[in-house]
C-alpha positions in Angstrom: 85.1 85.0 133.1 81.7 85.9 134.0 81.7 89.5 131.9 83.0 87.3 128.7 80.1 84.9 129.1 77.8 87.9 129.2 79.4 89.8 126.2 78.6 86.5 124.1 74.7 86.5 123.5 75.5 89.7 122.7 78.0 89.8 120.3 76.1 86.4 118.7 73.1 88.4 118.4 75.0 91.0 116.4 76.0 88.7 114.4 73.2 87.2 113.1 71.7 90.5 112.5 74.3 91.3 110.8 73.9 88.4 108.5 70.1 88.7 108.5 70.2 92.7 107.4 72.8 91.4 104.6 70.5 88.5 103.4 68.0 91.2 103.2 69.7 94.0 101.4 70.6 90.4 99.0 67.4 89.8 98.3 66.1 93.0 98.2 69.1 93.8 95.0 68.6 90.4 92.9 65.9 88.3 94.9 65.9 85.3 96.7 66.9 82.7 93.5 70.1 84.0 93.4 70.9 84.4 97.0 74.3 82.1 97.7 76.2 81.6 101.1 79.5 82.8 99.5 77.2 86.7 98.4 75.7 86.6 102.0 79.4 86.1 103.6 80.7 88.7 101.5 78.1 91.4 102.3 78.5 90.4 106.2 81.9 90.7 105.6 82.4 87.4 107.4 83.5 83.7 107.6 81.3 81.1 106.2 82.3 78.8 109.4 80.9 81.8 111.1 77.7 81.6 109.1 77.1 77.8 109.4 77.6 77.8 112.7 74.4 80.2 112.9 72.8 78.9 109.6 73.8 75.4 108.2 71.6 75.4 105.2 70.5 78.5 102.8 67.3 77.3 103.5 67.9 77.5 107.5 68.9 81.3 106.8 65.8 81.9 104.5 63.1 80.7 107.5 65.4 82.7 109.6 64.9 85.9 107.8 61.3 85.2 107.1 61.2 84.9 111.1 62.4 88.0 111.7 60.2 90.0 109.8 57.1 88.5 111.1 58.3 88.9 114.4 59.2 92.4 113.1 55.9 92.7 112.1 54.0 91.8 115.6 56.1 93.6 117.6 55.7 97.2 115.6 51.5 96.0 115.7 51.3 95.8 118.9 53.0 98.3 119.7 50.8 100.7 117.7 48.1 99.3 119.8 49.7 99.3 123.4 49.8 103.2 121.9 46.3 103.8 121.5 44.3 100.5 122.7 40.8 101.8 122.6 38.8 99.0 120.5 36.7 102.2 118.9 40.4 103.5 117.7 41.6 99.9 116.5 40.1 100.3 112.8 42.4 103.7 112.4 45.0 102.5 114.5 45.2 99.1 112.2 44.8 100.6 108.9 47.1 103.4 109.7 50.0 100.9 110.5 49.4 98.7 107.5 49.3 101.3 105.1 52.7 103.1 106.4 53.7 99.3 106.0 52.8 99.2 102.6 54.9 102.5 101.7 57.9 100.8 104.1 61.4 100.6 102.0 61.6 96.8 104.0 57.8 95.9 102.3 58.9 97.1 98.7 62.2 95.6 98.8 61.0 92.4 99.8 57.5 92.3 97.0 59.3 94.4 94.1 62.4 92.1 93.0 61.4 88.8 93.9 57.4 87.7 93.8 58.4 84.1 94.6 60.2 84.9 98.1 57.2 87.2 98.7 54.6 84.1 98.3 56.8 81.5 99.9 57.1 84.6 103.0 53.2 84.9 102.6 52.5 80.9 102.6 54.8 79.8 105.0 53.7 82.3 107.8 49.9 82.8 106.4 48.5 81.2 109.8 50.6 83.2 111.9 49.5 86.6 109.9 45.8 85.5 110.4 46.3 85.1 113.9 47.7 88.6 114.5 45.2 90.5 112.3 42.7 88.4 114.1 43.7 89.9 117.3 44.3 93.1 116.6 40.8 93.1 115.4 39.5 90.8 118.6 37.8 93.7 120.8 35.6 94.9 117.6 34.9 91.5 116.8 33.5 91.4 120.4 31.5 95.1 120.1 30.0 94.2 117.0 29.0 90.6 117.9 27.4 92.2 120.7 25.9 94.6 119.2 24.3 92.7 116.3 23.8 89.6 118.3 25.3 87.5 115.4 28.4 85.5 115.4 31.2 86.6 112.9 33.7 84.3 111.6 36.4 85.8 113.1 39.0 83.4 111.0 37.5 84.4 107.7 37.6 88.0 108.3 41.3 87.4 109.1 41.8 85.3 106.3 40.0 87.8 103.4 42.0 91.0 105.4 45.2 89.7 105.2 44.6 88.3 101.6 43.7 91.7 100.4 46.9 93.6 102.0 48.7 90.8 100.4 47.4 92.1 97.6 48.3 95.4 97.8 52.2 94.3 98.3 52.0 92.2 95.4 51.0 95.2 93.1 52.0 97.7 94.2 52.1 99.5 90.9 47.9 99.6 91.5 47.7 100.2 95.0 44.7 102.9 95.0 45.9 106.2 96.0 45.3 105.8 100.0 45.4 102.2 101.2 44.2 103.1 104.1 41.1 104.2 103.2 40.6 100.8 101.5 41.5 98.7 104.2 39.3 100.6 106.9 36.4 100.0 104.4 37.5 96.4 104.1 38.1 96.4 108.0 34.1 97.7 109.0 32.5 95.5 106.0 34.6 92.2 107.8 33.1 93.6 111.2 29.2 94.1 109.9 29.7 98.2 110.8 28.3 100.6 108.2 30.2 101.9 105.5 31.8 105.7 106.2 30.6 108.3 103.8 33.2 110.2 102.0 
């Protein structure tokens, strides 16, 4: 009995990852208006007991989805910077990640199709975006703040950052040639450091 209990969370994770990469691959095909229980089922391949017992509501499978990538998200950030967590580094480190997010089969599937996922993604987890850029950014906020002796609105800095990588998802089509040149610009204007010459 106690190795079947065990196998359980497992198998229950698998299976709403299975759902979430099909709601996903849905979306990412036709967008997020025409996403139905009974096309989810059938690109899981299973039951649709199976998925309301995970996922009443389309609605309850949408929040989960837009979960996952945010999770997805903080986890690959911080790991980036548990790699290399030197606050000199973070600017590079930051805009390095971001802009291999930006050319990320996952971030174009999600922005190309469907623009109104995409903002209801955005809006519904703005905060929670702010508060990650905001700490990835927290130790040069410190350094420069010390350095200048003036206070920078750390939560405005996050905001305009993660409004301008929005940006960058959201057209695509003019996203400048490296984005991460861009955003470390945007990133030492936000922290009061001196512009890098080219």
């Amino acid at each position: 009995m106690p190795a079947t209990t065990a196998k359980r969370p497992t198998r229950v994770r698998a299976t709403v990852d299975k759902i979430l990469s099909a709601t996903l691959q849905l979306v990412a095909e036709r967008g997020a208006g025409s996403l139905s229980i009974s096309e989810v089922c059938r690109t899981a391949n299973i039951a649709r007991p199976t998925l309301y017992r995970h996922f009443p509501t389309l609605e309850d499978l949408t929040d989960a989805l837009f979960k996952r990538l945010c999770d997805d998200f903080d986890a690959e950030i911080r790991a980036a910077v548990d790699r290399d967590p030197e606050p000199e580094k973070r600017i590079d480190v930051f805009a390095s990640y971001l802009a291999k997010r930006l050319e990320s089969p996952g971030t174009r599937m999600i922005h190309v199709p469907d623009a109104d996922f995409s903002k209801q993604l955005v809006n519904k987890y703005f905060e929670n975006r702010r508060a990650i850029f905001e700490w990835v950014l927290g130790p040069l906020f410190d350094l420069s703040e010390t350095l200048s002796g003036k206070p920078i609105d750390r939560r405005l800095a996050a905001d305009i950052l993660v409004r301008y990588y929005i940006s960058l998802q959201e057209h695509n089509t003019i996203t400048p040639e490296n984005p991460r040149a861009g955003l470390r610009q945007l990133m030492r204007a936000l922290l009061h450091l001196r512009p890098e010459h080219s």
